[in-house]
N, C-alpha and C positions, 0 to 999 in steps of 0.2 A: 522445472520451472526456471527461467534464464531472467537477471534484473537487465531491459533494454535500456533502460534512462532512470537516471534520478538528478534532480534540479530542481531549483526553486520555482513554486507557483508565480501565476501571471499578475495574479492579482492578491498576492499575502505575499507572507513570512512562511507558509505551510510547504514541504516539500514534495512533491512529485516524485512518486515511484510507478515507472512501467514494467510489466513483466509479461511475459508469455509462458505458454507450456511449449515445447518443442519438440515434443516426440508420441504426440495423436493418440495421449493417454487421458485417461481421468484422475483425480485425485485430488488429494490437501496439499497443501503447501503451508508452514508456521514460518511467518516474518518475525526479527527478534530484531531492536535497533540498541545503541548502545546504552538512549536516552530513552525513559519508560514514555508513550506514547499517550498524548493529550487528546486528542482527538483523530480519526481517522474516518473517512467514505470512500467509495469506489467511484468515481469520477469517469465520464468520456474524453476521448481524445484532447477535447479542447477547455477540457478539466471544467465544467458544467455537469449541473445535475447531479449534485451532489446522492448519492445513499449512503446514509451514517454504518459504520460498522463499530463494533465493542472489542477494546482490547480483553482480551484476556487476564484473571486476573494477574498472571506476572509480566504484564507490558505486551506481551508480542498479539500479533495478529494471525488470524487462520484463515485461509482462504479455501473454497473448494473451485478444481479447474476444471473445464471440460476440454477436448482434444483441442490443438492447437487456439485456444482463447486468451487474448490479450486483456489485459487489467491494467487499470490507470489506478492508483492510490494516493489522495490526497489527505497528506499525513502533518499534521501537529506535536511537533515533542517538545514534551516538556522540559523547563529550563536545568537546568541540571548547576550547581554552586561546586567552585573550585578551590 
């Protein structure tokens, strides 16, 4: 699985993660971010149509891929104190 884009939502504070699989396999993929994950959905292209997903309980995300399938994630992390 290859990350294409990550950037800030069109319409939040929430960040945009795209990915694809790139080599016409199936499989899991676990997302880990630095900051434990507040909210997360898979989103379309135009980051609409939200479907909520659950992080797991140490933060990260799991995806399952099918061949060549692009995923949009529209990702919430939690504030993290310095």
């Amino acid at each position: 699985v290859v990350v294409s884009a990550v950037k800030r939502a069109e319409d939040s504070d929430a960040l945009i993660v795209r990915l694809y699989e790139a080599h016409g396999a199936r499989g899991p993929a676990t997302l880990r971010f630095a900051a434990p994950v507040k909210q997360a959905s898979v989103c379309n292209l135009l980051e609409r149509r939200d479907r909520p997903l659950k992080p797991r309980a140490d933060g990260a995300l799991r995806l399952e891929f099918k061949p060549f399938e692009v995923v949009t994630l529209k990702i919430q992390l939690a504030a993290t104190r310095k």
